[in-house]
C-alpha positions as CSV (number, residue, x, y, z in Angstrom):
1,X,140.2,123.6,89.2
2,X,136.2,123.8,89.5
3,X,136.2,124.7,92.7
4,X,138.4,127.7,92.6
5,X,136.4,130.8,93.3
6,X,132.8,129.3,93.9
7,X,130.8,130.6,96.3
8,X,129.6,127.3,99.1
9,X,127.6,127.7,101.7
10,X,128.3,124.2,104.0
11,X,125.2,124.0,106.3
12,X,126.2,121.8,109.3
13,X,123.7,119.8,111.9
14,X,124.0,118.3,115.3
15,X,125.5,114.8,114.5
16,X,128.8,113.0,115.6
17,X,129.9,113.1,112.0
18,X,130.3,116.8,112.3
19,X,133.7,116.1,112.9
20,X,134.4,114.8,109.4
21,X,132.9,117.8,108.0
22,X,136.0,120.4,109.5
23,X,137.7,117.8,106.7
24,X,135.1,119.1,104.0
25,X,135.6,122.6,105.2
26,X,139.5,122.6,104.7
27,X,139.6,121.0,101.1
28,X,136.7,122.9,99.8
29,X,138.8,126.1,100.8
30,X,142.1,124.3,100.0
31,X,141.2,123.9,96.5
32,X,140.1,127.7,95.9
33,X,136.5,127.9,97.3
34,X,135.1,130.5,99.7
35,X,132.9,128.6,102.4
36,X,130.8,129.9,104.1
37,X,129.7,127.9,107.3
38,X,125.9,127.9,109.1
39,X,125.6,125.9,112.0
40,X,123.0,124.2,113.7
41,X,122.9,125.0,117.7
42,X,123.3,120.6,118.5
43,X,126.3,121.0,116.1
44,X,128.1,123.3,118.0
45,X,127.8,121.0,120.6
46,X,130.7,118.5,118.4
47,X,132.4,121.2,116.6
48,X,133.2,124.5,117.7
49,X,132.5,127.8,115.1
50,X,136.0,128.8,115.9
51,X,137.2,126.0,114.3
52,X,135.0,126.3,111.0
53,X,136.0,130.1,111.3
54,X,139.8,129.3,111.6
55,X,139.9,126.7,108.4
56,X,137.7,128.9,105.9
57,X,139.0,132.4,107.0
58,X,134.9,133.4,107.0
59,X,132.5,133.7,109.7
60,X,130.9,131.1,110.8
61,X,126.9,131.8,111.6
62,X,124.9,129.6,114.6
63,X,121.9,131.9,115.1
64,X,119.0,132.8,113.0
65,X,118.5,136.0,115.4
66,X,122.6,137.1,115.1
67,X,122.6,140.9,114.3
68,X,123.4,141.0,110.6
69,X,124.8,144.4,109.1
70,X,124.6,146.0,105.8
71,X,127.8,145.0,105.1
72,X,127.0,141.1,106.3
73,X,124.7,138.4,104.1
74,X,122.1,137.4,106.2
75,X,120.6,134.0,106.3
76,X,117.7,134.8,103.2
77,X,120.6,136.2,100.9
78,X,123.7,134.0,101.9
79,X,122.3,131.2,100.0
80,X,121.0,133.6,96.8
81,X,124.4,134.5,96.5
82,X,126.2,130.5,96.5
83,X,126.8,128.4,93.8
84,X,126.5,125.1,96.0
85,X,124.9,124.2,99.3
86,X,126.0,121.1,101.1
87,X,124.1,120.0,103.9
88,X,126.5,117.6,106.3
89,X,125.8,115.6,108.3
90,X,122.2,115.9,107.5
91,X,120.4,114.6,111.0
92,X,117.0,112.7,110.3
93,X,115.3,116.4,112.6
94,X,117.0,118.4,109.8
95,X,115.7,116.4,106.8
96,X,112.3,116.2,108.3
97,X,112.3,120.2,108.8
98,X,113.5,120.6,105.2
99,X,110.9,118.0,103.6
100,X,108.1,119.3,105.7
101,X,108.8,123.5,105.2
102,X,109.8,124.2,108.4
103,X,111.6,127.5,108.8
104,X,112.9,127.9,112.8
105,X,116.5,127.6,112.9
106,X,119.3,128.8,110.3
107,X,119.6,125.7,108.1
108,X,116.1,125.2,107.4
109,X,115.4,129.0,106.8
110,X,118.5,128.9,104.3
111,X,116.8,125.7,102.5
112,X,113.7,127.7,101.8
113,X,115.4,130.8,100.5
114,X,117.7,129.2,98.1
115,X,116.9,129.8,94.4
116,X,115.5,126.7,93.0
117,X,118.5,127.1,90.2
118,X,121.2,126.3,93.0
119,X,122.2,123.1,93.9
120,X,121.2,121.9,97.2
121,X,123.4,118.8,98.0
122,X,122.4,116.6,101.1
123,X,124.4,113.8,103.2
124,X,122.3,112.0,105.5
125,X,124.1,110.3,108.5
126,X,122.7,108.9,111.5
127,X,122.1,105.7,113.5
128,X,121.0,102.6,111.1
129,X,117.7,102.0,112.2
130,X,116.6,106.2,112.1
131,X,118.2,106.4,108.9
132,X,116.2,102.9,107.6
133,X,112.9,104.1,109.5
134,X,109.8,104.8,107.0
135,X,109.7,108.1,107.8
136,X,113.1,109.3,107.2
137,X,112.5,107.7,103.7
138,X,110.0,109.3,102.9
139,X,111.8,112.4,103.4
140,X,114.3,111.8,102.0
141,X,112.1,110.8,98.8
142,X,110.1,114.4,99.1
143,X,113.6,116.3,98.7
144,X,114.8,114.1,95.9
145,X,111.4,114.7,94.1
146,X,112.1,118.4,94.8
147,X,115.7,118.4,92.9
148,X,117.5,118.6,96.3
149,X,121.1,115.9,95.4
150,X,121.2,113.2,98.2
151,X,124.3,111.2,98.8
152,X,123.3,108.2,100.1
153,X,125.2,106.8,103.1
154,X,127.5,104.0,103.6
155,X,127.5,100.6,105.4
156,X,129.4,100.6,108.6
157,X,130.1,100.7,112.2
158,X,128.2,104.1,113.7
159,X,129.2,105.2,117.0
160,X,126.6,103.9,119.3
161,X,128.8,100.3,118.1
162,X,125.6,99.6,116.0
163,X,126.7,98.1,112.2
164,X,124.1,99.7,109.2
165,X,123.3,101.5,106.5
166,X,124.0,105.2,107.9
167,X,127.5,105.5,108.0
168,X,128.5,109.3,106.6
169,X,130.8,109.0,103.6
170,X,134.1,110.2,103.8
171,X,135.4,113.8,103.2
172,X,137.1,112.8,100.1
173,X,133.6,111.1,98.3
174,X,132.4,114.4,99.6
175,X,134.4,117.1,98.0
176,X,134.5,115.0,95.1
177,X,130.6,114.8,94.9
178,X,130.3,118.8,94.9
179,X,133.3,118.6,92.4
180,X,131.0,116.4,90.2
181,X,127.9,118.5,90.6
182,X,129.3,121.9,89.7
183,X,130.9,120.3,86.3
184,X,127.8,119.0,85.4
185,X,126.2,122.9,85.8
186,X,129.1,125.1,85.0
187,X,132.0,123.0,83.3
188,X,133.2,123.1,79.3
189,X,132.7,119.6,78.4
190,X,129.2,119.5,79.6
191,X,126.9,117.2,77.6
192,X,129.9,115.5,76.3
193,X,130.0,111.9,76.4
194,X,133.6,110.6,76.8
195,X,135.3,107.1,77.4
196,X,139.0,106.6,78.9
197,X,141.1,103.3,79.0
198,X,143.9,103.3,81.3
199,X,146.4,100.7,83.1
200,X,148.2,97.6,81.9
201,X,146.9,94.7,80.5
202,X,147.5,91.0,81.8
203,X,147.9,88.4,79.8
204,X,148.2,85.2,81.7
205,X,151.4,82.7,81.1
206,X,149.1,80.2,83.7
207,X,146.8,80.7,86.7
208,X,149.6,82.8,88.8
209,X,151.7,84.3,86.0
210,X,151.4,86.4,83.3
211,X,153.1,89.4,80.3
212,X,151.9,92.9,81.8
213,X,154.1,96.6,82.4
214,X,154.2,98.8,85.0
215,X,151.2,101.1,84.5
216,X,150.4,102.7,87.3
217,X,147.0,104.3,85.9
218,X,147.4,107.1,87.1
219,X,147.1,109.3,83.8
220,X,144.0,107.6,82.9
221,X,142.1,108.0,86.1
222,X,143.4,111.6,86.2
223,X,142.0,112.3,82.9
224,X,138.5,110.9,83.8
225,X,138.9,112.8,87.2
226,X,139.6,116.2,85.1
227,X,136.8,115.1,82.5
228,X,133.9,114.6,85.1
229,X,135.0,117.6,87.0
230,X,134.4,119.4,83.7
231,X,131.3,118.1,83.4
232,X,131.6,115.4,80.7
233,X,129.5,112.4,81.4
234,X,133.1,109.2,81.9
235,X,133.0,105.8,81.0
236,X,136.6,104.4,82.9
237,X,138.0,101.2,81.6
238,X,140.5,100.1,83.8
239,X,143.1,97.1,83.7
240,X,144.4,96.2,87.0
241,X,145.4,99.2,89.6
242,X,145.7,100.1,92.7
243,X,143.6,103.2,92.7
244,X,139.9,104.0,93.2
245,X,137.8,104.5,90.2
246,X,136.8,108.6,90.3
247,X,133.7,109.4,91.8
248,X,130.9,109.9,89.5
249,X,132.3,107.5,86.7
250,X,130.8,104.5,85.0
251,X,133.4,101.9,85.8
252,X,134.7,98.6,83.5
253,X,137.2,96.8,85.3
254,X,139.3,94.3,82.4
255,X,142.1,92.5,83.0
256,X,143.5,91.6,79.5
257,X,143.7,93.3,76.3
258,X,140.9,91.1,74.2
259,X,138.6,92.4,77.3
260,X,139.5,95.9,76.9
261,X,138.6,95.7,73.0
262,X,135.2,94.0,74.2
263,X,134.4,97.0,76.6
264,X,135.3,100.1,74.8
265,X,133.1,98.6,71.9
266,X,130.4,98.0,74.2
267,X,131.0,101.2,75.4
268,X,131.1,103.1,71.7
269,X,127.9,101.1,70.7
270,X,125.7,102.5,73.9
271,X,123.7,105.8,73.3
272,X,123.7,109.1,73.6
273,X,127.0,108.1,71.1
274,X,130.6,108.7,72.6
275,X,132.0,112.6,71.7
276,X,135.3,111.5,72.8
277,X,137.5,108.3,73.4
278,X,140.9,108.7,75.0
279,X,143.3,105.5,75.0
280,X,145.3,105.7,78.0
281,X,145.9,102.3,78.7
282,X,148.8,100.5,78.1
283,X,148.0,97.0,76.9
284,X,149.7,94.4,76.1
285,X,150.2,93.6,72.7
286,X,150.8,89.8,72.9
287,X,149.8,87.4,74.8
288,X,150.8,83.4,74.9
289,X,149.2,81.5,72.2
290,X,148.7,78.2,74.4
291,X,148.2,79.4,78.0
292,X,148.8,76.9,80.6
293,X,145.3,75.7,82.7
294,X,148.0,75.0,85.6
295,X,150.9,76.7,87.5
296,X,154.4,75.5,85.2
297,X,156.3,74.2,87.7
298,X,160.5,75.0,87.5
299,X,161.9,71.2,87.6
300,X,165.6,71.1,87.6
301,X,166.0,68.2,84.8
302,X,163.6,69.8,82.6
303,X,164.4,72.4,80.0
304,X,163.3,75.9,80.7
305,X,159.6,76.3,79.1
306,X,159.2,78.3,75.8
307,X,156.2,80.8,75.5
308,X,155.2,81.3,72.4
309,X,153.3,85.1,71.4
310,X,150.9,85.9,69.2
311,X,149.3,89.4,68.4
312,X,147.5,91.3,70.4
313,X,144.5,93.2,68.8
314,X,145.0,97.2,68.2
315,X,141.9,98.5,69.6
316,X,142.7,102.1,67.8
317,X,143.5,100.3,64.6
318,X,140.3,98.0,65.2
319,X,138.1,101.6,64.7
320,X,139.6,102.8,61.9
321,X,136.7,103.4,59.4
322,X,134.3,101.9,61.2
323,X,130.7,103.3,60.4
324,X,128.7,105.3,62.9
325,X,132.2,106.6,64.7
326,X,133.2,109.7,61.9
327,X,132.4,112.0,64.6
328,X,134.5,110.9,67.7
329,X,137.2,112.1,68.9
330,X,139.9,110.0,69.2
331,X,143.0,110.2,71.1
332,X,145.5,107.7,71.4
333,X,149.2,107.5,73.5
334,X,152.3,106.5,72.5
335,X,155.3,105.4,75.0
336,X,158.4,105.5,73.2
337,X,161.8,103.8,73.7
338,X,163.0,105.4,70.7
339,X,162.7,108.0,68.0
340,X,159.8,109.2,70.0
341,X,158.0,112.2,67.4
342,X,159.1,109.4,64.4
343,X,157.0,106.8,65.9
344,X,154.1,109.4,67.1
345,X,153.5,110.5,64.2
346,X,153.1,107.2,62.6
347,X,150.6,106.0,64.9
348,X,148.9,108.9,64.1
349,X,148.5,108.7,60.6
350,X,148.1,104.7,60.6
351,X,145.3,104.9,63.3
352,X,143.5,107.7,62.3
353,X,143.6,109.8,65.3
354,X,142.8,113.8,66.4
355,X,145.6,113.8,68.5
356,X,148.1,111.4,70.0
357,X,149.7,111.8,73.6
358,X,154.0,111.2,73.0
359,X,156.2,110.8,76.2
360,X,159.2,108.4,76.7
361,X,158.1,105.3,78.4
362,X,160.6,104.6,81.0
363,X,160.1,108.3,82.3
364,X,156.9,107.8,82.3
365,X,155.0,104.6,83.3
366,X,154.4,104.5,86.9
367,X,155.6,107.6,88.0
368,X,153.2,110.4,89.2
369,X,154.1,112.8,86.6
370,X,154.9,112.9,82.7
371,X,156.6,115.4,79.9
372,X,154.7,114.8,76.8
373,X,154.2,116.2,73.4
374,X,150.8,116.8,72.1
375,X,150.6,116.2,67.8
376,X,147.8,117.0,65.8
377,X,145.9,115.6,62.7
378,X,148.6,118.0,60.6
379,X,151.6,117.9,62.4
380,X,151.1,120.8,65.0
381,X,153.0,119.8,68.0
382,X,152.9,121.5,71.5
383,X,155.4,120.6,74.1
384,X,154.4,120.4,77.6
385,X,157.0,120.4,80.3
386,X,157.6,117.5,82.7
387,X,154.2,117.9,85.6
388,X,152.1,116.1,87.4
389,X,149.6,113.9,85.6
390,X,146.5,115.8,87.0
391,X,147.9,118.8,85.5
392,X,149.6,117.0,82.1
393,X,145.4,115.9,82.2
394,X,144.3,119.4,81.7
395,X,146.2,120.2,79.2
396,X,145.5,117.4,76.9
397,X,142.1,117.9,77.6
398,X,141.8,121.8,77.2
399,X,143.4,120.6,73.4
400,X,140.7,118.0,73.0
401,X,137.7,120.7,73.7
402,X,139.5,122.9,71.2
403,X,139.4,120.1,68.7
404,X,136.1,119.0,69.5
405,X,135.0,123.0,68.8
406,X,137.0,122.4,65.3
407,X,135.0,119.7,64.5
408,X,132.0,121.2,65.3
409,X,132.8,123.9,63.3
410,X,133.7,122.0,59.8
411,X,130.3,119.6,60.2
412,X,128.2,122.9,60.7
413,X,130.3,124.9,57.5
């Protein structure tokens, strides 16, 4: 997990959405990280340090005049030491301080003592027409031009009843936004360029019906979760779910499996070039040859409608030999009824992939975890017992960086 062990220092100010951040505070620490919390005086006025101090086990700090020890960081060497600030809520005052230099209170004093090499993350929230007003703008411009990250706020309903632009995101867009930003500094896959297919297909029998299969998605996303958190830059193609695309991605939402050929071409043709494509989806590999233009109507008298298949395209197959793709890395999935290695393996070969991702399909598609067997270009095989998907995801990834160091190695040799 990227955030297990890093050092965050989560600076909070005097607005109403300091409640959402005791939200931040608890996932940040739940998922490893050691937080360490400065507050503004205004935002003690929402949230009390005790309960910062109770979620994150670590002292929470209000004053820039507090007695600090020897043994204690003060506010000029707390930040020196992080690996992440995050500014929440981020009050217009506080902004303006930070854009303008100002250095009385703790937050803006931490600001100008953090290394310009650590990431200073900012999320604005306030009342629509402060947050709109020139002047915040511009301030907000000033730290962007200075490298600070800004998360720009959501549409919605603030508490003053007013509707705007303003509206601090959620805790989850949050964490997952410092996720994001300490990949891209600090994870493996950095500079890697990788696109992931995942879900079913549709293919429509007539405006309201259509062939499909049960996949959930869930392996797909979590793999471009785990790749962006490890700092590759993700490309998601998505058939239909019910899931929200990872934060961070480039998203391609398809329905059928013609579109999903389009996209991940589209996607392998765009530059820097791919390093990586990972074929989670399942798609559907017919569809009706003469879909109807209206709904087919059961009628008691009438015999019961024949729909007649054709083939599918094989977007792995499709690649095969293609110029201008001999270095990516391509891993495909196989769900399995049946002689499940047997049929692996022959994918494999046939399609030309690195690796291919074996599990049994009715064990797998739709549920939240999976047992699968990892085979090699070779026939090296590694057995991974049944887990969750996000995990299942880091394993087939931590095998595709070792592959992708392979490669590197035999094209430098």
């Amino acid at each position: 997990m990227v955030l297990k062990g890093k050092n965050i220092v989560l600076a909070v100010s005097g607005g109403i959405a300091a409640y959402k951040v005791v939200q931040v505070a608890r996932d940040l620490t739940k998922e490893g990280a050691e937080v360490h919390v400065l507050m503004s005086e205004a935002a003690t006025r929402f949230v009390t340090p005790l309960t910062f101090q109770t979620l994150t086990q670590q002292k929470v700090h209000t004053q820039i005049w507090e007695g600090w020890t020897k043994e204690e960081q003060g506010h000029i060497s707390l930040p020196g030491h992080a690996d992440l600030i995050l500014l929440a809520p981020a009050t217009a005052n506080t902004m303006a301080k930070l854009a303008h230099g100002l250095a009385d209170d703790l937050i803006s004093t931490a600001y100008l003592a953090t290394p310009a090499t650590t990431p200073f993350m900012v999320v604005p929230a306030m009342e629509h027409l402060m947050f709109v007003h020139p002047a915040t703008q511009q301030n907000i411009q000033t730290l962007r031009d200075r490298g600070v990250i800004v998360l720009d706020p959501k549409y919605g309903e603030h508490a003053t009843g007013a509707t705007g632009l303003g509206r601090m995101p959620e805790p989850t867009e949050i964490v997952a936004a410092v996720r994001l930003v300490l990949g891209q500094r600090q994870g493996d896959l950095r500079g890697k360029r990788v696109v992931v297919t995942a879900g079913g297909t549709q293919e429509p029998i007539d405006p309201v019906r259509f062939i499909g299969n049960g996949s959930s998605g869930q392996m797909g996303y979590a793999l471009a979760q785990q790749a962006l958190e490890r700092g590759a830059k993700v490309t998601l193609i998505s058939g239909p779910v019910k899931l929200e695309p990872p934060y961070g991605c480039e998203f391609v939402s398809v329905r059928t499996t013609r579109e999903m050929e389009a996209a991940v071409n589209l996607a392998l043709e765009a530059n820097p070039p791919t390093d990586v494509l990972i074929m989670a989806a399942a798609v559907a590999d017919f569809r009706p040859l003469r879909p109807s233009e209206q709904k087919i109507k059961k009628e008691k008298d009438k015999p019961t409608p024949v729909i007649e298949l054709e083939l599918n395209p094989d977007i792995l197959l499709g690649l095969k030999g293609r110029p201008g793709l001999e270095n990516l890395l391509r891993v495909g999935f196989a769900a399995e009824t049946n002689d499940l290695a047997l049929n692996a393996e022959k994918k494999l070969k046939d399609k030309d992939l690195d690796l291919i991702v074996a599990n049994e399909a009715i064990s797998s598609i739709g549920q939240p975890d999976n047992e699968v067997t990892l085979i090699e270009r070779g026939g090296l095989t590694q057995q991974l017992a049944r887990k969750p998907k996000r995990a299942v995801a880091t394993a087939i990834l931590d095998k595709v960086l070792e592959l992708l160091e392979k490669k590197h190695v035999m094209n430098n040799a």
